[in-house]
C-alpha positions as CSV (number, residue, x, y, z in Angstrom):
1,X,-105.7,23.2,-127.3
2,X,-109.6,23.8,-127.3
3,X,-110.5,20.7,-125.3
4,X,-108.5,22.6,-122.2
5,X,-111.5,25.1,-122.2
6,X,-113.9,22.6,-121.9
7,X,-112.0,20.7,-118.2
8,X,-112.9,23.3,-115.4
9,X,-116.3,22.9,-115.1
10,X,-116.7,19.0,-114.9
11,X,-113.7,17.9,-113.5
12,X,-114.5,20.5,-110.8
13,X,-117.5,19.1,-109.9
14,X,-116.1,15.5,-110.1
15,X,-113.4,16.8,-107.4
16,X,-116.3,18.5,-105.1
17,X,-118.3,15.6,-105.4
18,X,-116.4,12.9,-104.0
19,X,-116.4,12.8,-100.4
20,X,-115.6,9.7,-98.1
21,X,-118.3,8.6,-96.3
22,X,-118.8,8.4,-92.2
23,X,-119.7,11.1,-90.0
24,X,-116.1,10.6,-88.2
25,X,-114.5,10.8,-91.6
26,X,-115.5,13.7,-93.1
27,X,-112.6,15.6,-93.7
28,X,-110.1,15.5,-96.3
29,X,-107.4,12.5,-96.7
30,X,-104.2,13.0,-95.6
31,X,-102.7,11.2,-98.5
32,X,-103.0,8.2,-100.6
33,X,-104.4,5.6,-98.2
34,X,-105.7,2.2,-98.9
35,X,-109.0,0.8,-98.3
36,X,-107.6,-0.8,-95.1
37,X,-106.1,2.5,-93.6
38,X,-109.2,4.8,-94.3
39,X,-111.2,1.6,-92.5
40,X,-108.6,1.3,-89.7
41,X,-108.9,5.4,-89.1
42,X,-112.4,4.9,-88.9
43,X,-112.0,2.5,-86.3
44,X,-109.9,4.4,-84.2
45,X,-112.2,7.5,-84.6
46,X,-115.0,5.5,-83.2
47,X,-113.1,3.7,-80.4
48,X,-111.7,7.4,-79.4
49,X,-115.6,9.0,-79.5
50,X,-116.4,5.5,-77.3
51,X,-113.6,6.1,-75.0
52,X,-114.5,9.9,-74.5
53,X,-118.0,9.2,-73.3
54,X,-117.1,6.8,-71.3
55,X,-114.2,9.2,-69.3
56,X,-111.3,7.5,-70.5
57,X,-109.9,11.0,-72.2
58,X,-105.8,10.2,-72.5
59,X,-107.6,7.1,-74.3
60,X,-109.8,9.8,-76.6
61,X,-106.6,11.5,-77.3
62,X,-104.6,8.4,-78.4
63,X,-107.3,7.3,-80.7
64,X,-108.3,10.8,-82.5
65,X,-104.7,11.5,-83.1
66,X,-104.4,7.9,-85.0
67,X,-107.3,8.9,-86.9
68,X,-106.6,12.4,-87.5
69,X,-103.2,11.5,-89.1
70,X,-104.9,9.4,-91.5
71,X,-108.0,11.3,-92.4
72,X,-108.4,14.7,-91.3
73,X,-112.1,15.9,-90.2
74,X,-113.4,18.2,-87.8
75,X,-115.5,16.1,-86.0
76,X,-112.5,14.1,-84.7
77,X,-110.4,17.2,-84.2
78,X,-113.4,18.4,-81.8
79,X,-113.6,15.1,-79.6
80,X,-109.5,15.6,-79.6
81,X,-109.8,19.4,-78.3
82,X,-112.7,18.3,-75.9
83,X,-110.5,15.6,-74.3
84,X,-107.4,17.7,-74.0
85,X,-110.1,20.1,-72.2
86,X,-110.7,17.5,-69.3
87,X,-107.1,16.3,-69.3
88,X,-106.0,19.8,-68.3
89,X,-103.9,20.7,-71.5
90,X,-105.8,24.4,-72.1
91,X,-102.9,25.4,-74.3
92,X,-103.3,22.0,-76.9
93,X,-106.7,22.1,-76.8
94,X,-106.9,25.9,-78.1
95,X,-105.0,25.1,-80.8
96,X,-106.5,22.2,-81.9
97,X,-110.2,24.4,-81.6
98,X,-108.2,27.0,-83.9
99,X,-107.8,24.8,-86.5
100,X,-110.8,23.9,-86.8
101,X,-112.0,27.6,-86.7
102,X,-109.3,28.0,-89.8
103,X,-110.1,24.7,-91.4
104,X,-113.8,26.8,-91.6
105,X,-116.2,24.7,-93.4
106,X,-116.8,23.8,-97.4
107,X,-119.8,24.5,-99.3
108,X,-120.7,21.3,-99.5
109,X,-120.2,20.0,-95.8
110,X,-122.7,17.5,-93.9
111,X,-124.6,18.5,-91.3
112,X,-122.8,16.7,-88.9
113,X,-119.6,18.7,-89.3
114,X,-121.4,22.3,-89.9
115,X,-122.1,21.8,-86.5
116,X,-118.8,20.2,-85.4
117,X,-117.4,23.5,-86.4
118,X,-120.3,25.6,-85.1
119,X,-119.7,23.7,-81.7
120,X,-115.8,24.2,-81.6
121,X,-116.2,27.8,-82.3
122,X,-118.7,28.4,-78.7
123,X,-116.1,25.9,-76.5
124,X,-113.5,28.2,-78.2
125,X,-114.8,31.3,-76.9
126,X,-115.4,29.5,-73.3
127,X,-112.3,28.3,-73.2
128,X,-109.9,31.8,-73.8
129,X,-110.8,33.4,-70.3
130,X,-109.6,30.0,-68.6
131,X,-106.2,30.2,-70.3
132,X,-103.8,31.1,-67.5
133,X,-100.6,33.1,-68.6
134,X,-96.8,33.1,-66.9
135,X,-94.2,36.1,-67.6
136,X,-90.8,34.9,-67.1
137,X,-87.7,37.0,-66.9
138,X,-84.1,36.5,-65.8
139,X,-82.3,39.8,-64.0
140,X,-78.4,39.7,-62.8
141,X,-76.7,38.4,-66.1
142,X,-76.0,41.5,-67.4
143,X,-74.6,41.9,-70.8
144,X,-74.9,37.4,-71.1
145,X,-76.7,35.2,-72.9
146,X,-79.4,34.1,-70.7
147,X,-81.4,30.7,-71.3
148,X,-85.0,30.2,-69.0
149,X,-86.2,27.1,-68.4
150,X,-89.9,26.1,-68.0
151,X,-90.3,22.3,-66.8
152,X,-86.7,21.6,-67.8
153,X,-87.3,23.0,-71.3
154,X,-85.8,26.3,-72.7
155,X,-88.2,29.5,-73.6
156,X,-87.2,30.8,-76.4
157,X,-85.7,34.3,-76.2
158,X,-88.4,36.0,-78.0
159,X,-90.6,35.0,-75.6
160,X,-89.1,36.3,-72.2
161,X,-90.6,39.0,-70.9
162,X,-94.0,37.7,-72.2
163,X,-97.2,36.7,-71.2
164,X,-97.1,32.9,-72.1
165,X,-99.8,30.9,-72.1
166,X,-99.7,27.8,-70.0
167,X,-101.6,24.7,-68.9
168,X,-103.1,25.4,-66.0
169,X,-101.1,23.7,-62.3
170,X,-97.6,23.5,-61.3
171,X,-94.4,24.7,-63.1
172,X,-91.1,25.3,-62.5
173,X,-88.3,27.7,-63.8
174,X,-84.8,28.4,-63.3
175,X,-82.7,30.4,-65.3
176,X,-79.0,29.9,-66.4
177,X,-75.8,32.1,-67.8
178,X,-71.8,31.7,-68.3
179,X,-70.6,31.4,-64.5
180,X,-74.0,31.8,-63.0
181,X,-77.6,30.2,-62.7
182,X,-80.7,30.8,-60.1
183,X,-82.8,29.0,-57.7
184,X,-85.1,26.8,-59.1
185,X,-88.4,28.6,-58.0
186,X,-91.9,26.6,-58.4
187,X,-95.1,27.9,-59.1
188,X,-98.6,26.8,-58.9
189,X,-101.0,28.5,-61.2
190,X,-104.4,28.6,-61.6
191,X,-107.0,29.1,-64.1
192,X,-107.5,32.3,-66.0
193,X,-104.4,33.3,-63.6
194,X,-101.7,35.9,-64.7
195,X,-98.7,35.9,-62.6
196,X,-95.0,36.9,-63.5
197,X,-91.9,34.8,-62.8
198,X,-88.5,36.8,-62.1
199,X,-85.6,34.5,-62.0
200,X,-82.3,36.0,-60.0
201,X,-79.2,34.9,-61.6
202,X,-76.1,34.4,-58.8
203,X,-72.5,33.9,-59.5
204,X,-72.1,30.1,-59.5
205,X,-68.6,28.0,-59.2
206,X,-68.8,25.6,-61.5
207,X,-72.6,27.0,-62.6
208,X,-74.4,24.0,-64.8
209,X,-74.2,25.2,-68.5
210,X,-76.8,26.8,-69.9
211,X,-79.5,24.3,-71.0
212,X,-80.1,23.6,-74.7
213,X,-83.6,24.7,-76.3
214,X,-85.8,21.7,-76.7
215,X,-89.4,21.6,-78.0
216,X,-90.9,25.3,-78.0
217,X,-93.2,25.3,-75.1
218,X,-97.0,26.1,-76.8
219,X,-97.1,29.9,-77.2
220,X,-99.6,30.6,-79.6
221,X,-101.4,34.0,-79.2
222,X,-98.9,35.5,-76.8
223,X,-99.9,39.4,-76.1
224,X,-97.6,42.3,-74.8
225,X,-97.0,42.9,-71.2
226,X,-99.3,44.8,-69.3
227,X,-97.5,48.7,-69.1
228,X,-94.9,49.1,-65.9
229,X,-95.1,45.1,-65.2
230,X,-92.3,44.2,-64.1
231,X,-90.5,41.7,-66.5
232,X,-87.3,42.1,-66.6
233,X,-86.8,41.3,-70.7
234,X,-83.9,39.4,-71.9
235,X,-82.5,40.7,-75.2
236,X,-81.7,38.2,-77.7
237,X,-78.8,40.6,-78.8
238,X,-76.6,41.9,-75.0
239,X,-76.5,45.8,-74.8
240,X,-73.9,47.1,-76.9
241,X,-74.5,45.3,-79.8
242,X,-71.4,42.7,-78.4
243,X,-72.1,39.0,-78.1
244,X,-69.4,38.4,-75.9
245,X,-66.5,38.2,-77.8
246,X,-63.4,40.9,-77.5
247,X,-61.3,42.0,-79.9
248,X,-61.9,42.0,-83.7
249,X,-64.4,39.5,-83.3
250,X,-67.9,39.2,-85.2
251,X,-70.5,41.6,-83.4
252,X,-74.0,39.8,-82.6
253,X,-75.7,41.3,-85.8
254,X,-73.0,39.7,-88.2
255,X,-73.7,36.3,-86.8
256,X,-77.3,37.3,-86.5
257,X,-76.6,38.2,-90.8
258,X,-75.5,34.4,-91.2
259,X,-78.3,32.6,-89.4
260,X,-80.7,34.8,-91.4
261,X,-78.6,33.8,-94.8
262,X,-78.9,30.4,-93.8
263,X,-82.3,30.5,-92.9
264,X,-83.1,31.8,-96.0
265,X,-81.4,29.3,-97.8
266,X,-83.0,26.5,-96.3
267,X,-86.8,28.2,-96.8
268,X,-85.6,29.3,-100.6
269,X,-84.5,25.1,-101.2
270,X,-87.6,23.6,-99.4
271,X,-89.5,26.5,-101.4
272,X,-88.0,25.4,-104.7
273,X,-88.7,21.7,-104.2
274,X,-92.4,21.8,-102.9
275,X,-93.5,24.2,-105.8
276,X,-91.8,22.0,-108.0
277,X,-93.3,18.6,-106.6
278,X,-96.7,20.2,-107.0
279,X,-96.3,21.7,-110.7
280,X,-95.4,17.2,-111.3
281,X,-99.0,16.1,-109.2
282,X,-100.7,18.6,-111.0
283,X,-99.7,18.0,-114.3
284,X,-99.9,14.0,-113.9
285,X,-103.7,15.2,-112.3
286,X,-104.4,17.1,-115.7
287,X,-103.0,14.0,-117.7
288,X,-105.2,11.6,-115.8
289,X,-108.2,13.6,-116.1
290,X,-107.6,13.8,-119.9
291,X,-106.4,10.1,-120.9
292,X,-109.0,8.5,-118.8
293,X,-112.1,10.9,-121.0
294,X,-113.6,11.9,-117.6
295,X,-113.8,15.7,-119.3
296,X,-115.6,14.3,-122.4
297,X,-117.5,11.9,-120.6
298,X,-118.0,11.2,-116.7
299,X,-119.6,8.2,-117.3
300,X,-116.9,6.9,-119.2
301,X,-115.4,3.6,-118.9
302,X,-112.4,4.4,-118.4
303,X,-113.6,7.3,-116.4
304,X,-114.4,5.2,-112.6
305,X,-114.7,5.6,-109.3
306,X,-110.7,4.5,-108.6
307,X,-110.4,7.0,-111.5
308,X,-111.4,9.5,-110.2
309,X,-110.4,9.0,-106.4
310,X,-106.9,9.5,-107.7
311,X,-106.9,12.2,-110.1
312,X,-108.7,14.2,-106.3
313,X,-105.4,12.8,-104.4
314,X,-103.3,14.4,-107.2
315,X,-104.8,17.7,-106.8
316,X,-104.9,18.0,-103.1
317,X,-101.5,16.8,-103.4
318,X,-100.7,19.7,-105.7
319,X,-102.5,22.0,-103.9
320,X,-100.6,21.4,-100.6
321,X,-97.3,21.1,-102.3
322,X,-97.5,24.3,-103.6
323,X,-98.7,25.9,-101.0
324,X,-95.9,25.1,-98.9
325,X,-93.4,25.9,-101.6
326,X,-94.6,29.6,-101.4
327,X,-94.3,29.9,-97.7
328,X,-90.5,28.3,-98.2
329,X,-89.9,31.2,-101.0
330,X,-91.2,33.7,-99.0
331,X,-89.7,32.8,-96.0
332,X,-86.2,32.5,-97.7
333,X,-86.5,35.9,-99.2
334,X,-87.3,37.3,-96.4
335,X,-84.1,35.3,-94.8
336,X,-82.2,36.7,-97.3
337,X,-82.9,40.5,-96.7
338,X,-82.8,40.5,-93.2
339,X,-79.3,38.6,-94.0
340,X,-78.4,41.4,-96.5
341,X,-79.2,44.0,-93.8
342,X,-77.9,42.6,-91.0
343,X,-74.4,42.2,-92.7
344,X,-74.1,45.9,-93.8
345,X,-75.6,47.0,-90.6
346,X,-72.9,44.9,-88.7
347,X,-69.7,46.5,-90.6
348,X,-70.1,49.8,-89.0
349,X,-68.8,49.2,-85.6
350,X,-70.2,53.1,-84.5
351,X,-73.9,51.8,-84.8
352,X,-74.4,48.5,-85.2
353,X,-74.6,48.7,-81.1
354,X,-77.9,51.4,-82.0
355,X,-78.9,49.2,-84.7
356,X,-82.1,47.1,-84.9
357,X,-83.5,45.1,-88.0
358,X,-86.8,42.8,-87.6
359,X,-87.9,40.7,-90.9
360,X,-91.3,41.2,-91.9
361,X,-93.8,38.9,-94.0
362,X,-96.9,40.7,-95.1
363,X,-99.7,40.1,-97.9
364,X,-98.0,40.7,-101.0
365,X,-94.8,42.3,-99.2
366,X,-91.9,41.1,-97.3
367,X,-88.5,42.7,-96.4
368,X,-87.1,44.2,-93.2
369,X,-87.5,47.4,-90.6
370,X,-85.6,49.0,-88.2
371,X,-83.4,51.5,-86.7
372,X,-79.9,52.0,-88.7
């Protein structure tokens, strides 16, 4: 229809134009919200910027998180990273300074959080050299499964044998396997430190069973280990290519080929929905925009603040919807081939004990590599 060439331009300057104001709140809301929430979040953000200067940082931390899971800004997100600094949680406080690096800043953005961002981008760079990092590794299991614990929590398996970053103080670690488990063995650990952990597994009567994975300790920018350190890996998959069971049973890549099929069923459903949800919000956006004569005339009657507020939710809405549907699809596809692979890899008992296959994601590619 010809009107549809005349609705990028205004409506989106109406969207860039309408911003809550504050300094605390600058950022984007996290969804529809009443006038009472967005007030209440702007409470809590001042109470946690109060409760920061006056040394009270768990309190900082309580109140920026209520805030931030109402409205998002990066001036909140910096007095949450700052508190986490001087509560000793390194790790938490990285990430929370990294999303504020990838949140970057809009065209349009105050001066207040310009320099929000500015500012969590130079406590960024001071903080990385105080990160301390831990390499824990299990030796004795042999061809077992073999679960690490950090603080009663289980590392995941990708993530032994490498240099994890930690809060900075005591930890402790213990290691367990079918029939046999280790010493617990504590250790203290300072800033910008980088010490390994090697965890020897005994034969145990009655060993505790191996403890379940809980929440995955933070991990985020892990790096290789430093050549001839000695780590002492764990393999996900036991040498051999055998998960433990005799006889005819499934090999590990074959049950590797249905956790990756079911994987990449899950991402292709929650893919499907979001994209889906977000085609609705953006069409009831464009339906909104074009009832209420906001294209035609801003001004409009019909065309009013409340107007436009919601037609703004509708398209962030969108927009996040469907960005999380195309991480679902990709994610399942990639599921899906590493499934496919896995299973024909798996079939041939001569190499699947030679065989490797690691899903990859890339820009504008996906599928699987390996050895065969």
């Amino acid at each position: 229809m010809p009107h549809r060439s005349l609705l990028g331009r205004p409506k989106a300057f109406l969207i860039a134009s309408l911003t809550l104001p504050g300094v605390l709140l600058l950022g984007s809301v996290a969804s529809a919200q009443t006038s009472e929430e967005i007030a209440g979040a702007r409470a809590a953000a001042t109470e946690g910027a109060k409760a920061f200067n006056e040394g009270r940082y768990a309190d900082a931390v309580d109140m920026m998180t209520r805030a931030e899971s109402i409205v998002h800004s990066p001036v909140q997100k910096l007095y949450l990273a700052r508190s986490l600094v001087k509560l000793g949680k390194l790790v938490k406080a990285r990430e929370t300074y990294l999303k504020i690096r990838r949140a970057g800043v809009a065209a349009d953005a105050s001066e207040a959080v310009r320099r929000a961002v500015g500012d969590a981008e130079k406590e960024l760079q001071l903080l990385e050299p105080r990160l301390p990092y831990v390499t824990a590794a299990a030796q004795g299991a042999g061809p077992l499964p073999v679960t690490v614990t950090m603080d009663g929590v289980a590392i995941p398996q990708a993530l032994l044998g490498v240099p994890l970053p930690i809060d900075p103080g005591k930890h402790v670690f213990q290691a367990f396997a079918e029939g046999k488990k280790s010493l617990e063995k504590s250790l203290t650990i300072a800033e910008g430190a980088r010490e390994t952990v090697v965890l020897d597994l005994q034969e145990q009567n009655g060993a505790a069973p191996a403890a379940s994975p809980g929440p995955t300790p933070d991990a985020p920018g892990a790096v290789p280990s430093a050549p001839g350190e000695n780590t002492a890996a764990v393999s996900l998959t036991p040498p051999g290519g055998d998960s433990g069971t005799s006889g005819k049973g499934p090999n590990g890549l074959r049950i590797g080929s249905y956790v990756a099929f079911g994987v990449g069923a899950v991402g292709l459903g929650v893919g499907t929905f979001f994209l889906l949800d977000g085609s609705g919000k953006s069409s009831d956006s464009n339906s909104l925009f074009d009832s209420s004569g906001c294209g035609a005339s801003p001004r409009g009657s019909a065309c009013n603040v409340a107007t436009q507020d919601k037609i703004k939710q509708l398209d962030s809405d969108a927009a996040s919807a469907s960005s999380l549907g195309a991480v679902g699809i990709i994610a399942g596809v990639a599921g899906v081939g590493a499934g496919i692979a896995l299973f024909i890899v798996s079939g041939n008992d001569d190499h699947a004990a030679a065989s490797s296959v690691t899903p990859y994601i890339g820009l504008g590619s996906l599928g699987v590599t390996g050895t065969f």
